[in-house]
py3Dmol code that shows the C-alpha trace and the ligand (Angstrom):
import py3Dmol

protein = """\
ATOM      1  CA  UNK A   1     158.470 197.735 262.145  1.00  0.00           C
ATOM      2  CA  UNK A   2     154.938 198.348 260.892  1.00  0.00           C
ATOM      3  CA  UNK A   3     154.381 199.414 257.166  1.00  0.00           C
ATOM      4  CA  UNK A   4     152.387 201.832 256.547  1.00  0.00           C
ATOM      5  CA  UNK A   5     151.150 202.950 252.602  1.00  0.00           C
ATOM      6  CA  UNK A   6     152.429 206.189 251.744  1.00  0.00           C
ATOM      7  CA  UNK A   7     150.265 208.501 250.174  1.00  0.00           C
ATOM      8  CA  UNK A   8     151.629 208.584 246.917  1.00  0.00           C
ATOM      9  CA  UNK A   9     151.107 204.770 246.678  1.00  0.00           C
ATOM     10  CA  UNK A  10     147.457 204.947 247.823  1.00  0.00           C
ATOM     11  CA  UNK A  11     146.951 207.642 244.640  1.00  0.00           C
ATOM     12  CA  UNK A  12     148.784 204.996 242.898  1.00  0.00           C
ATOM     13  CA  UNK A  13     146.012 202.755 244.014  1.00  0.00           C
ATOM     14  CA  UNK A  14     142.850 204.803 243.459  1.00  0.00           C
ATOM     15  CA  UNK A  15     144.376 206.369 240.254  1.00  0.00           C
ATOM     16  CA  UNK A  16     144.598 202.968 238.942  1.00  0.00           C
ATOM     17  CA  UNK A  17     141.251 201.696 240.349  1.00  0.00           C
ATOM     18  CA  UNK A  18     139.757 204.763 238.420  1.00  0.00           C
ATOM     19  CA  UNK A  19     141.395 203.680 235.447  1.00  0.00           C
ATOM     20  CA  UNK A  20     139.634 200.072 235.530  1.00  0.00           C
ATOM     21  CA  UNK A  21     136.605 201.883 236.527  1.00  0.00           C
ATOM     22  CA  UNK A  22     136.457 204.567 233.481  1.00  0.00           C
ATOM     23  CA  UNK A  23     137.410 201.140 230.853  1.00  0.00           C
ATOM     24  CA  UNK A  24     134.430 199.038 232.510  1.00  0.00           C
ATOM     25  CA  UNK A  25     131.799 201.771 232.458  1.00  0.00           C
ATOM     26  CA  UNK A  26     131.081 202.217 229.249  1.00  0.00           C
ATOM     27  CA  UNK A  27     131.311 198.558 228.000  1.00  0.00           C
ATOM     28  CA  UNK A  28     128.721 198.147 230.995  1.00  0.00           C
ATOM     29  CA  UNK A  29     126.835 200.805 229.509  1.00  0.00           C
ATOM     30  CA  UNK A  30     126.537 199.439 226.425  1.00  0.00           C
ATOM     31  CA  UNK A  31     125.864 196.166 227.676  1.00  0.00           C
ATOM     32  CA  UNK A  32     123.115 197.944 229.772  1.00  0.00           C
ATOM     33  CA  UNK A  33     121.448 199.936 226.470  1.00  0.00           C
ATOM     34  CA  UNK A  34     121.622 196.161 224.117  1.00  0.00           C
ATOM     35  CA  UNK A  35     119.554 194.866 226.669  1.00  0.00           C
ATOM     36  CA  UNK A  36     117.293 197.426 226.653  1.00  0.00           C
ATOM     37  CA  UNK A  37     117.223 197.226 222.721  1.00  0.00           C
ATOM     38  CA  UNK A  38     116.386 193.545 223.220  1.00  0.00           C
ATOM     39  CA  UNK A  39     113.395 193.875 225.979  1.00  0.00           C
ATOM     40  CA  UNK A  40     112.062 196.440 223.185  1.00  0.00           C
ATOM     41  CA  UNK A  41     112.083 193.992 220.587  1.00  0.00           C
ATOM     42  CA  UNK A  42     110.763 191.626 222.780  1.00  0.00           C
ATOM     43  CA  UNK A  43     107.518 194.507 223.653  1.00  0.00           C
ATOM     44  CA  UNK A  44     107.070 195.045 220.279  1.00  0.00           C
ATOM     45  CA  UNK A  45     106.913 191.484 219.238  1.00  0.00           C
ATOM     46  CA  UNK A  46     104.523 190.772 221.865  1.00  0.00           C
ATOM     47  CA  UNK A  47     102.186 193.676 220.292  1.00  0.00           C
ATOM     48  CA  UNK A  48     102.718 192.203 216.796  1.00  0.00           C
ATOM     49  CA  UNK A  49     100.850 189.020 218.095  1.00  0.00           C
ATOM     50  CA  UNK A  50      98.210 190.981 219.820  1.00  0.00           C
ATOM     51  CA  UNK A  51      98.081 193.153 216.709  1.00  0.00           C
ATOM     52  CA  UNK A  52      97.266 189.662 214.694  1.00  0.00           C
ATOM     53  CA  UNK A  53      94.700 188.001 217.355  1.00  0.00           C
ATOM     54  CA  UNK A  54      92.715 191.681 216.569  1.00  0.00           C
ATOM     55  CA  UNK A  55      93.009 190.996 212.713  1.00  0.00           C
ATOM     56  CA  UNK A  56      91.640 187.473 213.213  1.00  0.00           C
ATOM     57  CA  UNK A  57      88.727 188.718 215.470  1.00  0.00           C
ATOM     58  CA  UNK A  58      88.215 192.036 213.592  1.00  0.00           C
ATOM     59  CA  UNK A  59      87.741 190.051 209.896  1.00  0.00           C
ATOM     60  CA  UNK A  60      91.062 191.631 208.719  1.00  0.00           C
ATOM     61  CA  UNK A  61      91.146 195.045 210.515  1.00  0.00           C
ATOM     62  CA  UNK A  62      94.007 196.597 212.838  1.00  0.00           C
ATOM     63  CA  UNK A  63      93.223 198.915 214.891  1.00  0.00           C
ATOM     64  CA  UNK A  64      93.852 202.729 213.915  1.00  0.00           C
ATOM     65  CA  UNK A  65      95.594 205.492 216.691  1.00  0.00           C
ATOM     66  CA  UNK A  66      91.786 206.147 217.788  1.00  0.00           C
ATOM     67  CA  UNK A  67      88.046 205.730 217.093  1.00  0.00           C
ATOM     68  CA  UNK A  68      88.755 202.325 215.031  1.00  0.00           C
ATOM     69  CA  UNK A  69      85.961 200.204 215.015  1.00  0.00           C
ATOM     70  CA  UNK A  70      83.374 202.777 215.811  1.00  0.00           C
ATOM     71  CA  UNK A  71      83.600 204.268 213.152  1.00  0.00           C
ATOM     72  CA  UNK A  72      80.260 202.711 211.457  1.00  0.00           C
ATOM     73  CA  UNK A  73      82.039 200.459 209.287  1.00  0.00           C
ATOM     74  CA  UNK A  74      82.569 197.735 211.288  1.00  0.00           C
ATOM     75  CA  UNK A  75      80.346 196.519 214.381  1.00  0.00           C
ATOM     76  CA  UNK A  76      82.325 196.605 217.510  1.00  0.00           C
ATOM     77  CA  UNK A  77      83.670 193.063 218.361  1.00  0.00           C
ATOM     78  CA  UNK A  78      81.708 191.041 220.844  1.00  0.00           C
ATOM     79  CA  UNK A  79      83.151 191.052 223.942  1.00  0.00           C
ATOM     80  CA  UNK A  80      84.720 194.413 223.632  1.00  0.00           C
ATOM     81  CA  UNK A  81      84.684 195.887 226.970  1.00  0.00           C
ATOM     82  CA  UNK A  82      87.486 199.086 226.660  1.00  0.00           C
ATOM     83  CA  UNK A  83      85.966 202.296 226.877  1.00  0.00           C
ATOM     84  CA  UNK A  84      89.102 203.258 225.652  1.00  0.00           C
ATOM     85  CA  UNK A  85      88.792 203.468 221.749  1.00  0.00           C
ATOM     86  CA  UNK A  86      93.102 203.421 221.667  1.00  0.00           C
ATOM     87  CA  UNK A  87      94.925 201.435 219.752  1.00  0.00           C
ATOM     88  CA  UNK A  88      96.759 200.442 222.928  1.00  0.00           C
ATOM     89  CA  UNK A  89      93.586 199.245 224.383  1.00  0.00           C
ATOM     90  CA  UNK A  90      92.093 197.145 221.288  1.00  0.00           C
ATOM     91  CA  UNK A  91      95.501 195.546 221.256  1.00  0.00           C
ATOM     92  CA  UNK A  92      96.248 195.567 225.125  1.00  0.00           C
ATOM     93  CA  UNK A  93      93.180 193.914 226.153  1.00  0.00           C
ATOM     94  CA  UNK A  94      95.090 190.603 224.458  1.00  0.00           C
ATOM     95  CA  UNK A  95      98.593 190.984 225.807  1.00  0.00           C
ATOM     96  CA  UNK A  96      96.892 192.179 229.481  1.00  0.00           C
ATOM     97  CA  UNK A  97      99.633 194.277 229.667  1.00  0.00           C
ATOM     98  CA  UNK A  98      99.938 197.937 228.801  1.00  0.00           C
ATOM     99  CA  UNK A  99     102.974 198.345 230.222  1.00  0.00           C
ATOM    100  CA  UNK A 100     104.702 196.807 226.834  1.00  0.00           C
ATOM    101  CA  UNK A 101     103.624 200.440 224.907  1.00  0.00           C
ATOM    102  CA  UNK A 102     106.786 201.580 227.632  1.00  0.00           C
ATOM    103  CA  UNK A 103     110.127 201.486 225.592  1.00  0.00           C
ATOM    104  CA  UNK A 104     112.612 199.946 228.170  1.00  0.00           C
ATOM    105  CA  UNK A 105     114.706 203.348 227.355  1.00  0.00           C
ATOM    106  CA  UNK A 106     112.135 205.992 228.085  1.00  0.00           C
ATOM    107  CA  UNK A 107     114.045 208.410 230.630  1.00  0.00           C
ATOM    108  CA  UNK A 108     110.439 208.736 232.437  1.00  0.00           C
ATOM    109  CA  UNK A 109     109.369 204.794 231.780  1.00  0.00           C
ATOM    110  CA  UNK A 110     108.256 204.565 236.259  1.00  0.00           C
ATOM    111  CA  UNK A 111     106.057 207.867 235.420  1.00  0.00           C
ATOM    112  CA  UNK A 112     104.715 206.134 232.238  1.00  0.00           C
ATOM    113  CA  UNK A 113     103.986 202.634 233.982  1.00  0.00           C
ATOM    114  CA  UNK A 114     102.649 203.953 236.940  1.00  0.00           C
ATOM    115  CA  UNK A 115      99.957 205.681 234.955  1.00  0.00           C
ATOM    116  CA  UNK A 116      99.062 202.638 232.647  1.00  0.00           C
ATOM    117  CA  UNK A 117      98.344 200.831 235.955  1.00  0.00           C
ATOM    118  CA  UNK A 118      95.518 203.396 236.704  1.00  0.00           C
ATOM    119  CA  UNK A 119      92.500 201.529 235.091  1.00  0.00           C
ATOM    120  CA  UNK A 120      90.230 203.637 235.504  1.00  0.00           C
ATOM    121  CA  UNK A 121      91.809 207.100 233.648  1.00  0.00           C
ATOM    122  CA  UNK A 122      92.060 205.656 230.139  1.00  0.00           C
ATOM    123  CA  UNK A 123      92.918 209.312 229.008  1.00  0.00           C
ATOM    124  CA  UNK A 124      95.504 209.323 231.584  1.00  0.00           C
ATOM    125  CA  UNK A 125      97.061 206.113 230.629  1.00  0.00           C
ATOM    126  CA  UNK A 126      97.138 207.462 226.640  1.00  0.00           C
ATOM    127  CA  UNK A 127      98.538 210.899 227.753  1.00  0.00           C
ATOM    128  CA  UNK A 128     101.503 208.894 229.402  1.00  0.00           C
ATOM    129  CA  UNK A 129     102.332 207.236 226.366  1.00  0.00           C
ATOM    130  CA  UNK A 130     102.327 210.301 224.190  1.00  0.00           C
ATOM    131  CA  UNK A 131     104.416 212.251 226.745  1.00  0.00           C
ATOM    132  CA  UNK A 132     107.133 209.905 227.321  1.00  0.00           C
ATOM    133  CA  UNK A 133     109.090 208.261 224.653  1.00  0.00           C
ATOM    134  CA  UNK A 134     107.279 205.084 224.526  1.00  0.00           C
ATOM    135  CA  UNK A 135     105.647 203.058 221.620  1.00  0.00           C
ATOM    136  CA  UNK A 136     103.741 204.936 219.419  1.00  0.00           C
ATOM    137  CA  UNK A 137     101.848 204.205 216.151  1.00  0.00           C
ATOM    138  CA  UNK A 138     102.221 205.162 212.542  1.00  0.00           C
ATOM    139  CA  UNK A 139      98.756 207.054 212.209  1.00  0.00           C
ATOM    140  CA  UNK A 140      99.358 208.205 209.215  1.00  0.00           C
ATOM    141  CA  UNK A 141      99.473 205.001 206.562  1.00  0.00           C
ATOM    142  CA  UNK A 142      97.059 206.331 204.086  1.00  0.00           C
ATOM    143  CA  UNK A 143      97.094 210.154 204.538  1.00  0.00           C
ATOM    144  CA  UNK A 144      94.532 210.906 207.686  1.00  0.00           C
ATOM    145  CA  UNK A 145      92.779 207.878 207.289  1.00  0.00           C
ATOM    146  CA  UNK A 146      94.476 205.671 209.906  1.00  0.00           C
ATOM    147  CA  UNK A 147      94.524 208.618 212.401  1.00  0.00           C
ATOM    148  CA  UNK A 148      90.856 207.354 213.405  1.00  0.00           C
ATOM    149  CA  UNK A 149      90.260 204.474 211.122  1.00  0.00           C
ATOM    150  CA  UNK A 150      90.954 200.818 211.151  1.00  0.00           C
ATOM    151  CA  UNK A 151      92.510 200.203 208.572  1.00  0.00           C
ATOM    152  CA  UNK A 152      91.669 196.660 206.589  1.00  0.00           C
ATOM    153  CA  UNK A 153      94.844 194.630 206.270  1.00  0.00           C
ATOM    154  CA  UNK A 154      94.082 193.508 202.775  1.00  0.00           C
ATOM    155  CA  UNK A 155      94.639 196.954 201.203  1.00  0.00           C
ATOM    156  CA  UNK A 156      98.106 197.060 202.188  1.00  0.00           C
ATOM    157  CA  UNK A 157     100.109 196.510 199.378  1.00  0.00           C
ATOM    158  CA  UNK A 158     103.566 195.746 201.341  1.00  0.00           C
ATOM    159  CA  UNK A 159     102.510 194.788 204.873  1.00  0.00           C
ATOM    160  CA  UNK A 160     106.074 193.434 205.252  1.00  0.00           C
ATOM    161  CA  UNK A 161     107.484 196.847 204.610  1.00  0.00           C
ATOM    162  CA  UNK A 162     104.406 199.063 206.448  1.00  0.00           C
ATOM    163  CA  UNK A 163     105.630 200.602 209.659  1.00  0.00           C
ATOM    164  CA  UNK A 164     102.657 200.117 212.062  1.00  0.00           C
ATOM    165  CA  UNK A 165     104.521 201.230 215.119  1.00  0.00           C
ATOM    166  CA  UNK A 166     107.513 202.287 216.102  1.00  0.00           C
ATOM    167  CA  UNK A 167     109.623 203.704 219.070  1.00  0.00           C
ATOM    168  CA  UNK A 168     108.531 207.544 219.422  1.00  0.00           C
ATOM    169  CA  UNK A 169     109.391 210.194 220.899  1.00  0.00           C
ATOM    170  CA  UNK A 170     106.883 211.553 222.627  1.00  0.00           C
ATOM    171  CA  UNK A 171     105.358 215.017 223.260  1.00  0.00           C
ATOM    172  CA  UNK A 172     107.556 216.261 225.909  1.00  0.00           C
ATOM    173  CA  UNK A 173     110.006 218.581 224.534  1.00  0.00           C
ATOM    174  CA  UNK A 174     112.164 218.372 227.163  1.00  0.00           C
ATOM    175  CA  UNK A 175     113.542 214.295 225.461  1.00  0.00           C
ATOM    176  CA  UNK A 176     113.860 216.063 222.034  1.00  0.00           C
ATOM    177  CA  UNK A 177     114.346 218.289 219.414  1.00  0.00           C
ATOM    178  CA  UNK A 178     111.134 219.355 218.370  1.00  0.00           C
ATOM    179  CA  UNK A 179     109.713 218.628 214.639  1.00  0.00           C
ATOM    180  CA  UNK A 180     111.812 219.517 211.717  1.00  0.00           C
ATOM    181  CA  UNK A 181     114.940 220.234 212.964  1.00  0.00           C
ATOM    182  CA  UNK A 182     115.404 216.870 214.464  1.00  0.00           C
ATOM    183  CA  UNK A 183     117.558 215.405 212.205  1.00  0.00           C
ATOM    184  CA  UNK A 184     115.268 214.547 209.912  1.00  0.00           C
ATOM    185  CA  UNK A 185     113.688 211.935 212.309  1.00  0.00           C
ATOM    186  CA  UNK A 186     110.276 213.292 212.470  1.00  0.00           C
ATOM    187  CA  UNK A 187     107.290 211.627 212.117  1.00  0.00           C
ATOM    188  CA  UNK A 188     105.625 209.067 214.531  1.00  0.00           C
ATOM    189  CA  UNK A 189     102.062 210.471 215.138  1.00  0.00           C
ATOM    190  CA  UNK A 190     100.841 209.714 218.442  1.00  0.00           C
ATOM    191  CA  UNK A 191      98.330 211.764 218.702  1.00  0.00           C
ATOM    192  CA  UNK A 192      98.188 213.932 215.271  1.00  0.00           C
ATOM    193  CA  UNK A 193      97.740 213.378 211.584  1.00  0.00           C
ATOM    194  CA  UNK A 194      98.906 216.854 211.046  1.00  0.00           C
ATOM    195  CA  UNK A 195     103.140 217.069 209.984  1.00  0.00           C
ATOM    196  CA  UNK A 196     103.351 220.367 211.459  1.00  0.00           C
ATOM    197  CA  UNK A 197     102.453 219.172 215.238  1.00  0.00           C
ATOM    198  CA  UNK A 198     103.312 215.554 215.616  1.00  0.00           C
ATOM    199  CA  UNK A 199     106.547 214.473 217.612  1.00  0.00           C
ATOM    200  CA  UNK A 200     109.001 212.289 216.071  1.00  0.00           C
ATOM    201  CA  UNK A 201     110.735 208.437 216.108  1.00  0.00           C
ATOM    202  CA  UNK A 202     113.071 208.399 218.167  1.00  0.00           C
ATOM    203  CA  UNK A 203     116.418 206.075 217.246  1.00  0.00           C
ATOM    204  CA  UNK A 204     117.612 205.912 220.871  1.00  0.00           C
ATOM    205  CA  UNK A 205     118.493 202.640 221.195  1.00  0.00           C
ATOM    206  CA  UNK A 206     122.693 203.661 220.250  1.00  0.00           C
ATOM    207  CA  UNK A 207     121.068 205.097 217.205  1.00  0.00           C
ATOM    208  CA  UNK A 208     118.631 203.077 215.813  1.00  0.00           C
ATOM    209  CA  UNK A 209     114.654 202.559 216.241  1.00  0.00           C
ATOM    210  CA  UNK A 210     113.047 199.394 216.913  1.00  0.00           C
ATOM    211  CA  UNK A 211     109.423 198.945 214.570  1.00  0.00           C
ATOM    212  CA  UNK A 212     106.703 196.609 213.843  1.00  0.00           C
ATOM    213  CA  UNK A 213     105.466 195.966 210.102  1.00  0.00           C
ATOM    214  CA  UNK A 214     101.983 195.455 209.498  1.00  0.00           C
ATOM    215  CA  UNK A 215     102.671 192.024 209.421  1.00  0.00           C
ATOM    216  CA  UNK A 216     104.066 191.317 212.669  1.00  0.00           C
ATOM    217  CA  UNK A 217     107.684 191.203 212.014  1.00  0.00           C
ATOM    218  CA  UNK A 218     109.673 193.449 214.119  1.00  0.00           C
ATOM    219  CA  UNK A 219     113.016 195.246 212.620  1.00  0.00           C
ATOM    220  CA  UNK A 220     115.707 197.782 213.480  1.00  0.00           C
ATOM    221  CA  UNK A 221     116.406 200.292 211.747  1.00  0.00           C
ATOM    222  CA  UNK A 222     119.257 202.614 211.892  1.00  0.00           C
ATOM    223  CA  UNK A 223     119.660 206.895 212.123  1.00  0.00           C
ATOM    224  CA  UNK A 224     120.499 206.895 208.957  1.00  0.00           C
ATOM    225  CA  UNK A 225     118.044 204.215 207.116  1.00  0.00           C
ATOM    226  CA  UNK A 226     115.074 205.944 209.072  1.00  0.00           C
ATOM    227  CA  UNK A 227     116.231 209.622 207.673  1.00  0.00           C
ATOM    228  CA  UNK A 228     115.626 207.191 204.165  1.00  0.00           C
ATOM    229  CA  UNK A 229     112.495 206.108 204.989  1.00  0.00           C
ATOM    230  CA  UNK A 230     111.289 209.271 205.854  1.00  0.00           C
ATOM    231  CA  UNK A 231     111.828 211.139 202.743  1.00  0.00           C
ATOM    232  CA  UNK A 232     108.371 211.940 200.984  1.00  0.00           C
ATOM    233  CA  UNK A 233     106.671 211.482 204.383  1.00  0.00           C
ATOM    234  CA  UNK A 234     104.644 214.475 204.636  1.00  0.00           C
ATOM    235  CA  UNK A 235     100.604 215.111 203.889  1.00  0.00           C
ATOM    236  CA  UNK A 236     101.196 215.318 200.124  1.00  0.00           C
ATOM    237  CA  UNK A 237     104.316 213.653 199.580  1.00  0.00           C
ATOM    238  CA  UNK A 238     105.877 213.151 196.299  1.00  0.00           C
ATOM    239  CA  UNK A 239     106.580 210.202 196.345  1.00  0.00           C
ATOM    240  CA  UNK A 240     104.938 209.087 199.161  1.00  0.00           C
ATOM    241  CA  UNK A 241     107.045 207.585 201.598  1.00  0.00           C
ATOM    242  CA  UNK A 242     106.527 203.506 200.884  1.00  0.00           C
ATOM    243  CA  UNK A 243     107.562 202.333 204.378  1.00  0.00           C
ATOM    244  CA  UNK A 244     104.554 204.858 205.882  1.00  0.00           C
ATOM    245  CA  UNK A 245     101.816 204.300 203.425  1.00  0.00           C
ATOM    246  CA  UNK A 246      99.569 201.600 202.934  1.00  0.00           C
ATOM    247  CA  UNK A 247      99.422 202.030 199.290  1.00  0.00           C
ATOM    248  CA  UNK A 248     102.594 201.927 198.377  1.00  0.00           C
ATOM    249  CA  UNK A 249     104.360 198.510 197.046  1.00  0.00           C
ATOM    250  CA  UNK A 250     107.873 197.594 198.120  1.00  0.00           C
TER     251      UNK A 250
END
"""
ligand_1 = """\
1
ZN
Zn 112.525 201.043 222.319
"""
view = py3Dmol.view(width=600, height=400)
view.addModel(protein, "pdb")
view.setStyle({"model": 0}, {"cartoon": {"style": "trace"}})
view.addModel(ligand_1, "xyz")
view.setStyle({"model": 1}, {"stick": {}})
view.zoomTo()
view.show()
């Protein structure tokens, strides 16, 4: 006689199948976001080096959010080409690849890559990276001065310590809380030097932000040590927050 499964033992089946399924998910989930976390480090290592092949061409500069070297104090460097005045630009033009200013975890990273590919729309390509949780700079080391200044390297006091970028958050509202009530993680500065309009950096790598020191090293830094950094980070802070400030030592 043929044997059939009854239904109760196929539910038996699938109930148990959905079992192994709702244990393997989130492990692969997790595996998913470390290696996300990773490729991030990896991006932001690979702008640390760019960030030092500009310092060595640039006699001891890195490049501010905007304007940086035409800004009358130093002479543009020979073989400059970017009309972009970006930091992404000054530093992407010796990686060749904008597409590392992309955290791996920004939930619009194909919009954001798509646009960097556009050459030609430089204020396009920044727009994407302020909009969508990707890389953004600390333009705010030395009150508004880095917003559109380079910033020589020898007046840092703690380059080791100096957050130059970090993973942001991005202008869109719709990926965050806005500034202030953000859990305290507010800062990053893409775009403005002002507290009360810039977006924030974003720990979303299972709660903790990947940034690059002024010296190239690249950390990560949890919720709660980034709520520490932040404190006194502000446009007259007392005490000024050492991690965001050039002139603070460690
Ligand atoms: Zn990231």
């Amino acid at each position: 006689m043929k044997k059939h499964f009854t239904l109760i033992e196929l539910l038996v089946v699938i109930a148990i199948i959905a079992i192994l399924a709702g244990m393997l998910l989130p492990a692969l989930n997790q595996a998913r976001e470390r290696s996300r976390k990773i490729s991030c480090v990896n991006e932001f290592k690979q702008i640390g080096l760019a960030m030092n092949m500009y310092n060595n061409d640039s006699r001891g500069y890195i490049p501010a959010w905007n304007g940086s070297l035409d800004d009358g104090t130093i002479p543009k460097e020979s073989g400059d080409t970017s009309t972009g005045k970006f930091w992404i630009h000054r530093l992407g033009r010796y990686v060749g690849n904008l597409t590392l200013w992309v955290c791996p975890a920004s939930p619009e990273r194909g919009v954001a890559v798509a646009a960097l590919k556009d050459t030609s729309d430089y204020n396009n390509q920044v727009a994407r990276i302020i909009n969508y949780q990707c890389i953004g700079i600390n333009a705010k080391t030395g009150g508004k001065a880095f917003y559109n200044r380079a910033l020589h390297s020898s007046r840092i006091k703690s380059p080791s310590i100096m957050i130059y970028a970090g993973d942001g958050v991005g202008k869109n509202t719709a990926y965050y809380t806005p500034a202030n009530t953000n859990d305290g993680c507010y800062t990053s500065m893409f775009t403005y030097p002002d507290d009360n309009q810039g977006p924030a950096w974003n720990p979303r790598h299972n709660n903790s932000c990947n940034m690059l020191c002024a010296d190239g090293h690249v950390k990560n830094v949890s919720r709660a040590e980034l709520k520490t950094m932040l404190l006194g980070y502000g446009s007259t802070p007392t005490p000024r927050a050492k991690n965001f400030y050039y002139d603070q030592k460690d």
